[in-house]
C-alpha positions in Angstrom: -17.6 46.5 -55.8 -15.9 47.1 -52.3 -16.7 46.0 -49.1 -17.4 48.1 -46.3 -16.2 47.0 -43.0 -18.3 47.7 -40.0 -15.8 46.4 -37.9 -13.9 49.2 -36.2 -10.5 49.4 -34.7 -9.7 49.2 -31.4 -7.8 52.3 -29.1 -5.8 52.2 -26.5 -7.9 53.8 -23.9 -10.5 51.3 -24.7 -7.7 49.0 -24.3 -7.1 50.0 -20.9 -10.6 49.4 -19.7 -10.6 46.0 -20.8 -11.1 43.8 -17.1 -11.8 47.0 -15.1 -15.8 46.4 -15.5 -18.1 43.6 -16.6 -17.8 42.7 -20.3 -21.7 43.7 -20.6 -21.3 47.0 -18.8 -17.9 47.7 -20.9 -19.9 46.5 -24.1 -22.5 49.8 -23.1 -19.9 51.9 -22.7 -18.3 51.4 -25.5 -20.7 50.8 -28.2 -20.1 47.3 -28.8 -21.2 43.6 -28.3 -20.4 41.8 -25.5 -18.8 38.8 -27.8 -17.0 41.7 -29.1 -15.3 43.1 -25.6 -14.9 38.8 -24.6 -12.6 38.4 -27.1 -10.9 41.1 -27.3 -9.9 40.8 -23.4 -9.3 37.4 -24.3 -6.7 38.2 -27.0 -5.0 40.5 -24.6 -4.6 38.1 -22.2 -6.7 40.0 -19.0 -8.7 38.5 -16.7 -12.2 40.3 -15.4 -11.5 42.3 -12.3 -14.1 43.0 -10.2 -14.0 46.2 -8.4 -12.8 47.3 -4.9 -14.9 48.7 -2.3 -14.3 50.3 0.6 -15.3 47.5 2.7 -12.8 45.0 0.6 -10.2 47.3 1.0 -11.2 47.0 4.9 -10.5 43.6 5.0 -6.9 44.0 3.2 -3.9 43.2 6.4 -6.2 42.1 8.7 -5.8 38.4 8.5 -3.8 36.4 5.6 -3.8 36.9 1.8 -5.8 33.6 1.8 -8.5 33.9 3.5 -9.3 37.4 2.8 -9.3 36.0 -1.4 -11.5 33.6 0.1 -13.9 36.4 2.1 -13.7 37.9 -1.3 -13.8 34.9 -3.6 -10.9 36.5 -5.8 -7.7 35.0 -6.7 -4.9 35.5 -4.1 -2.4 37.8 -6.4 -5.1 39.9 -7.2 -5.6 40.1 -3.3 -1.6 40.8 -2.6 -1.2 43.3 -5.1 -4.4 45.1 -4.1 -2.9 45.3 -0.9 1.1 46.6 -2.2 -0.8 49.4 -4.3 -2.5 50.6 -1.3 0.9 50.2 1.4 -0.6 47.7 3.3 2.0 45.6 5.0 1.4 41.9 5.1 -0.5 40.3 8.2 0.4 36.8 9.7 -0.7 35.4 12.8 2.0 33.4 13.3 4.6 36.1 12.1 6.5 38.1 14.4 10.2 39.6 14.6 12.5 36.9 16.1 14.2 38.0 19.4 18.1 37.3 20.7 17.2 34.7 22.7 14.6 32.6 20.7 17.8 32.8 17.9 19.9 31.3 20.3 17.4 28.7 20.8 18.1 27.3 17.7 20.4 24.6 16.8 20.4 23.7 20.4 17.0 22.0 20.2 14.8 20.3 18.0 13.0 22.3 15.7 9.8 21.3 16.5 10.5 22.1 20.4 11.7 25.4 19.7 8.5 25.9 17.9 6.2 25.3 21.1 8.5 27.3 23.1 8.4 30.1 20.9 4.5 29.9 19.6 5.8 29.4 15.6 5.1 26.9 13.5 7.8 24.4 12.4 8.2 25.3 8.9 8.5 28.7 10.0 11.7 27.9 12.5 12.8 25.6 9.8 13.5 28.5 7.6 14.8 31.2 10.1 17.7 28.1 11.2 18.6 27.8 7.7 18.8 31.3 6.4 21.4 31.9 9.1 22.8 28.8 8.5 22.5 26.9 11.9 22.8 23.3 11.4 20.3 20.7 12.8 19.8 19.6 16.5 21.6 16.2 16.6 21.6 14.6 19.8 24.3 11.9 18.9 26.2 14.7 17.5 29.9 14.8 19.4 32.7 17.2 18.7 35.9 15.7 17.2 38.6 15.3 20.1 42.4 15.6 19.3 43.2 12.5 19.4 40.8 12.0 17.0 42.2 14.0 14.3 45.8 12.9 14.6 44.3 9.2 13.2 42.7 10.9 10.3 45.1 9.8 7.4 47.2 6.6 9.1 44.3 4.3 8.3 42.3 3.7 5.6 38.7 5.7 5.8 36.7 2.7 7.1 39.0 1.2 9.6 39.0 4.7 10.9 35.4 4.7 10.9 35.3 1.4 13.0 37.5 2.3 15.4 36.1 5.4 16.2 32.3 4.6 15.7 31.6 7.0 13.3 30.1 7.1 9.7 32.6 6.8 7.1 31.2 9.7 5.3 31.9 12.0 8.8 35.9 10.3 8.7 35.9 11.7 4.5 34.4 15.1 5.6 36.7 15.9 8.1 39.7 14.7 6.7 38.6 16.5 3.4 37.6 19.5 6.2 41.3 19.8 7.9 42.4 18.9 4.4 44.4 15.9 4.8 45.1 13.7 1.9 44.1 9.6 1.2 47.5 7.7 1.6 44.9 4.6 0.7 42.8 5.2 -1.9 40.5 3.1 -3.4 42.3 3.0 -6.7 46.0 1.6 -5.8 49.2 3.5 -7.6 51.7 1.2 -8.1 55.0 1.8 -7.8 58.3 0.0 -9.2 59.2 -1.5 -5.7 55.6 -2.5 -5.1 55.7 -4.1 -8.7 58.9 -6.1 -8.0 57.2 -7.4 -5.0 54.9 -9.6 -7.2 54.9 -13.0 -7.1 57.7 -13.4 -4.3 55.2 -13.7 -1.4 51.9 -14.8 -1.2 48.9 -12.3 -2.2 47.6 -12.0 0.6 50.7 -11.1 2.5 51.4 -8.3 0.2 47.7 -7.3 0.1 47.7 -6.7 3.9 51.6 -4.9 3.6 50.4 -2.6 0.3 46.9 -1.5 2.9 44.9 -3.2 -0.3 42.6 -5.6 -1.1 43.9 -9.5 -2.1 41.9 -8.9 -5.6 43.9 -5.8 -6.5 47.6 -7.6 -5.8 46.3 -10.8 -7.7 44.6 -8.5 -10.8 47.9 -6.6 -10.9 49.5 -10.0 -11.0 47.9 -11.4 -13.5 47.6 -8.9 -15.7 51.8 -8.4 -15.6 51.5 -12.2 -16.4 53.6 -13.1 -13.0 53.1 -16.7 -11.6 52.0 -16.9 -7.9 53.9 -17.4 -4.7 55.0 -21.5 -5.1 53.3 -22.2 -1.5 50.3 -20.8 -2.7 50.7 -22.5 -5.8 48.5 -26.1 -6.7 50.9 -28.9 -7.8 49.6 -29.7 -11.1 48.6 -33.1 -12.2 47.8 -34.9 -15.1 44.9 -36.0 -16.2 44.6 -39.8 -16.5 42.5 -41.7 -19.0 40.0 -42.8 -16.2 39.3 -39.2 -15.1 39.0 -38.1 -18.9 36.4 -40.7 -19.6 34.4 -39.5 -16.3 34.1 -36.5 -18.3 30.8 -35.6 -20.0 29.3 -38.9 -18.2 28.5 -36.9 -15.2 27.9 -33.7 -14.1 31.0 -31.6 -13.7 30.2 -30.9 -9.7 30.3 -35.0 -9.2 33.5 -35.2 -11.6 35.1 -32.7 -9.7 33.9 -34.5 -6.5 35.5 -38.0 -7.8 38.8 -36.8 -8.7 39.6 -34.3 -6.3 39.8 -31.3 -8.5 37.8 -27.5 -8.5 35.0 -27.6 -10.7 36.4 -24.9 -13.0 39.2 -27.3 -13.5 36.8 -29.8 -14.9 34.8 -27.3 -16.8 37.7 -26.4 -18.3 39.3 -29.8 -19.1 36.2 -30.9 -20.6 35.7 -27.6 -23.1 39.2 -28.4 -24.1 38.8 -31.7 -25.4 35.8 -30.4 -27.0 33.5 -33.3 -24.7 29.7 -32.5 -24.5 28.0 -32.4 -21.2 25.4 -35.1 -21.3 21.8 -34.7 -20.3 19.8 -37.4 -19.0 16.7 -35.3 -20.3 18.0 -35.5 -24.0 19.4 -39.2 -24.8 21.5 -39.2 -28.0 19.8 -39.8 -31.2 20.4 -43.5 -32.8 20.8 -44.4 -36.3 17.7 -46.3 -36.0 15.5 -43.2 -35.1 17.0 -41.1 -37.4 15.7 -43.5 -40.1 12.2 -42.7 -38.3 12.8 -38.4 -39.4 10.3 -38.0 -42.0 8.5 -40.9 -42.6 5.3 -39.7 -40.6 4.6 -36.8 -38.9 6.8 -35.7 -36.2 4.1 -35.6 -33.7 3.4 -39.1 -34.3 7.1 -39.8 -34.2 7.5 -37.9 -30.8 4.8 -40.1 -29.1 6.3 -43.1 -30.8 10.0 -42.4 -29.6 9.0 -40.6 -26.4 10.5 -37.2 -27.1 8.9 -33.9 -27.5 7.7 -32.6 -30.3 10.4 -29.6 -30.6 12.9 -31.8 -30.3 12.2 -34.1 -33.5 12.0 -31.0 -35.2 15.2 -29.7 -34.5 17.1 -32.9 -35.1 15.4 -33.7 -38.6 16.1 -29.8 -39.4 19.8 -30.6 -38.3 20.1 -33.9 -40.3 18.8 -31.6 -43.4 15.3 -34.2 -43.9 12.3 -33.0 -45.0 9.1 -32.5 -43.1 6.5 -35.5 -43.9 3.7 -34.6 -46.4 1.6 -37.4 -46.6 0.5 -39.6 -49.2 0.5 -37.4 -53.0 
């Protein structure tokens, strides 16, 4: 048996009244239920429009789009395109056509000064000084003299900077601006004289002759595997049997202190001969205690040797002894 479907299709023309009257008055019209039209606007995405009178057409231009959709209590695009399909032009109060002379006003003053003299607000200045591209009032603002512009280049970017007062990043913009290249850039570009220079002076000399930091002569040094400048150079000295038994015994800051050496230089030594630093906080284990691992618990050992409990732990799990289990 078929089934008859009282449901009936929808038009376009009733499509197009969708949101022009109230779903119930639409539902009338149309011989439907007002569920029915709901949804069906829904669906096709329109929102319910109420309709224009005369006296809301009134009010369209004669004060902002804002507050005549809040006179109205309707959404503000519904108020601005009400107004375009009628020719209404738009109504500010604080709009009016700029003049010659308030233009020239800006740039040369503060934005928010030209905006009392002129009765605007400041966004509004804001945003005529930048659409025709009129930089910012900037009273420590100084043109660049001559003289200035001749050092551009002879001198690294910050001594430049320095010597003229300005920012660093005004020194890189105009030399970028006259387009004048970096003789000292930050990366150095070493050449073969520069390279044969290594080693036969001290780094620091050749730093402050190459216009270059001491860490990129001795880096490049290094890494060519050159020996320093003799002068420069530490006389080495070997270690004697009372400075290697200091090792270990003390901290490496009081070795260093005793025998007169850096305390990398003790580090170092000490890693070498493969000498653990000792700790005062963790005395060496004795034969005696490590009989001790295992025969009770290792809290009660800890309490009885002093220690902490994590540390009798880790040396019975190092000396391979099983945890105490009691009496079986």
């Amino acid at each position: 048996m078929k089934t008859e479907f009282s449901r009936r299709r929808w038009t376009v023309e009733e499509d197009q009244l969708l949101g022009t009257k109230s779903d119930r008055a639409l539902a009338r019209k149309l011989g439907r239920s007002i569920d029915s039209v709901r949804k069906r606007r829904s669906l096709k995405h329109i929102r319910l429009m109420k309709q224009w009178t005369q006296e809301d057409d009134k009010l369209l231009g004669t004060r902002p789009d804002e507050q005549v959709a809040a006179l109205l209590r309707r959404p503000r695009y519904q108020v601005a395109y009400r107004r375009r399909q009628l020719g209404i032009p738009f109504k500010h109060p604080d709009y009016h056509i700029w003049k010659p002379g308030e233009i020239a006003m800006l740039g040369w003053q503060p934005d928010r000064k030209v905006a009392e003299l002129t009765g605007r607000t400041v966004k509004n200045v804001r945003h005529k000084r930048l659409k025709l591209g009129i930089p910012f009032f900037n009273p420590e603002f100084r043109s660049w003299t001559p003289a200035e512009d001749k050092l551009l280049g002879t001198m690294p970017d910050a001594d430049m900077a320095k010597r003229i007062g300005r920012s660093i990043v005004a020194v890189v913009k105009r030399r970028l601006r006259l387009q004048i290249p970096n003789p000292f850039p930050r990366r150095h570009v070493w050449t073969k004289e520069e390279i044969a220079l290594l080693g036969t002076r001290p780094d620091e000399t050749l730093a402050e002759r190459l216009h270059c930091p001491v860490y990129v002569v001795t880096w490049k040094r290094r890494t060519l595997k050159i020996s320093c400048y003799p002068s420069t150079r530490r006389p080495k000295t070997s270690w004697t049997q009372t400075e290697i038994q200091l090792l270990g015994t003390l901290p490496d800051e009081e070795v260093a202190r005793r025998t007169g050496r850096s305390v990398g230089a003790v580090t170092g030594r000490r890693q070498l001969l493969h000498i653990r630093l000792k700790n005062p906080k963790l005395p060496h284990w004795t034969p005696a205690e490590d009989k001790l691992l295992g025969t009770q618990s290792d809290n009660k050992i800890a309490r009885q040797l002093g220690r902490t409990e994590k540390g009798v732990i880790h040396r019975r799990t190092r000396q391979k002894i099983h945890a105490w289990r009691g009496r079986k």
